[in-house]
N, C-alpha and C positions, 0 to 999 in steps of 0.2 A: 504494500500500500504506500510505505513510503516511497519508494524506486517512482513512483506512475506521478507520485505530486511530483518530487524533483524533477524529474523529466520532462515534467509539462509544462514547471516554472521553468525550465530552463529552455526548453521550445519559445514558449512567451517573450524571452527575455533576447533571447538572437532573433526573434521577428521582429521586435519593435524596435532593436538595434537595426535590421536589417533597413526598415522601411523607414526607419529616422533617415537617412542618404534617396529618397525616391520626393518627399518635398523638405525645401530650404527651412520653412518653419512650422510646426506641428498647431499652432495655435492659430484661430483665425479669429479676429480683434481687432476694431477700431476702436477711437475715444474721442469722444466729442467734448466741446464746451462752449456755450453757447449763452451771451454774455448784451443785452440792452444798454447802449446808453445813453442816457433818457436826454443829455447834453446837446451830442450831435444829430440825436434820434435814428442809431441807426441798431443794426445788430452785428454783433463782432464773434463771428465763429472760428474755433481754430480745431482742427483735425486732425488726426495721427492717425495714420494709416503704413502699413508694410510695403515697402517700394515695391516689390514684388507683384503684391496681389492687383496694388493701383495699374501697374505698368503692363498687366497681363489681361485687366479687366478689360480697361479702355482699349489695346490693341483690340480684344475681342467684340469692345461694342461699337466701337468707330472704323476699324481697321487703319489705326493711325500709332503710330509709336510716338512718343513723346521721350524730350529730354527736360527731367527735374534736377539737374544739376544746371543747366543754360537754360533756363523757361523764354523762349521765345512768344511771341504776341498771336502765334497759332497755336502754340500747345496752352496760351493761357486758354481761350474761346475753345481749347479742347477739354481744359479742366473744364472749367465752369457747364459745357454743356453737357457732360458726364455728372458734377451735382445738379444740376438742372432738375436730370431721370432721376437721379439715385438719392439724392437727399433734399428733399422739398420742404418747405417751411412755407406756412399760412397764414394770413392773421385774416379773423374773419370770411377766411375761402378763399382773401388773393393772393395767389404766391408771388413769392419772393425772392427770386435765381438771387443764387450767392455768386457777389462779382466777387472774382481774385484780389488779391491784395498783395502776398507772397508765399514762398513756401521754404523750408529747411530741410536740408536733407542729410539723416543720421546715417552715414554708408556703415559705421561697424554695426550698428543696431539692424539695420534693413529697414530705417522708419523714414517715413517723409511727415512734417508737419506742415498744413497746408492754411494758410491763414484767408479769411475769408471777410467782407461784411456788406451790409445791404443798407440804404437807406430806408426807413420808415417812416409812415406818419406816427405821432404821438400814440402812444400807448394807452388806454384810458379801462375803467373798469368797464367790467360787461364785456371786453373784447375775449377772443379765443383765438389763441395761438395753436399751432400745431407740426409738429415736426416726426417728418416721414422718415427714417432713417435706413434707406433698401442698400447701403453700400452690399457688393461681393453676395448679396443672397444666391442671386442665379449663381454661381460658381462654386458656392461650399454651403447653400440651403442654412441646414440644423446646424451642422460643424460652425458657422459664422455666428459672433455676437457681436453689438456696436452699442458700446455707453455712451450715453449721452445724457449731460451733465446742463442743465437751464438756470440765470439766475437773471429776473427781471426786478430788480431794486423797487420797492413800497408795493411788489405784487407777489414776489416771487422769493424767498433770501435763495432756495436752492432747493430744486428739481431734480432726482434722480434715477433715471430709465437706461434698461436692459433693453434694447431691439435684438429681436428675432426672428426669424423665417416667419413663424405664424403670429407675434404682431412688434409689428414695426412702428406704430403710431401713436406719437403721444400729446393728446388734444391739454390743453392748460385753458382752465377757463380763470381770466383775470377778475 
């Protein structure tokens, strides 16, 4: 009995070694933060996502390669129309494309942070915000999750959401 556990922990243990070398990083995970201010009235988002996953996504949904070390004035309009699809924000039902602003790019880590913001009109009670967050579903479904972290000052101190394949949306009624 014991021979059959060893053996089979140790099967377990050269697959997952194995299969560690078949993708670059086993976790799939964005991080959102998603920040009002109320000054210039606009919304200030910033992202961390896996260079990898961005870089394989967009090839796949534009058929466009992009360079996030030299962001040229096409691969911005290729960011942005990629959050466009994949990460939509609401207020009261109209959306709100996150323009570019900049992005950083962590090469030991495999991370890009992608800085984002939108102007808005004033924020007032009774409004509903709502933020879609689809990065990577179509690519890794259930395996993918995306935090995203909301903090609208005299509405909001701090909002905090799991996105998931089965729900990605999170309405905020001010």
């Amino acid at each position: 009995m014991k021979f059959k556990f060893y053996r089979t922990l140790i099967t377990l243990g050269v697959l997952l070694f194995c299969t560690s070398f078949i993708s670059s990083h086993p976790i799939k995970l964005t991080s959102s933060l998603i920040e009002y201010n109320a000054e210039k009235t606009e919304l200030q988002i910033e992202c961390r996502v896996f260079i990898d996953d961005l870089m394989n996504s967009i090839n796949y949904t534009f058929n466009k390669d992009i360079n996030l070390t030299n962001v040229s004035n096409e691969d911005k309009k290729s960011i942005e129309s990629y959050f466009k699809k994949y990460y939509v924000i609401t207020i009261n039902g109209k959306q709100f494309p996150l323009k570019y602003v900049t992005s950083q790019v962590l090469e030991e880590h495999n991370v890009c942070i992608l800085k984002f913001s939108q102007n808005i009109s004033t924020i007032k009670k009774g409004d509903q915000l709502c933020v879609e967050n689809r990065l990577f579903f179509e690519e890794f479904d259930f395996l993918q999750t995306n935090l995203v972290t909301v903090r609208i000052p005299h509405f909001v101190e701090e909002v905090y959401f799991e996105a998931m394949s089965t729900n990605y949306s999170l309405p905020i009624d001010l």
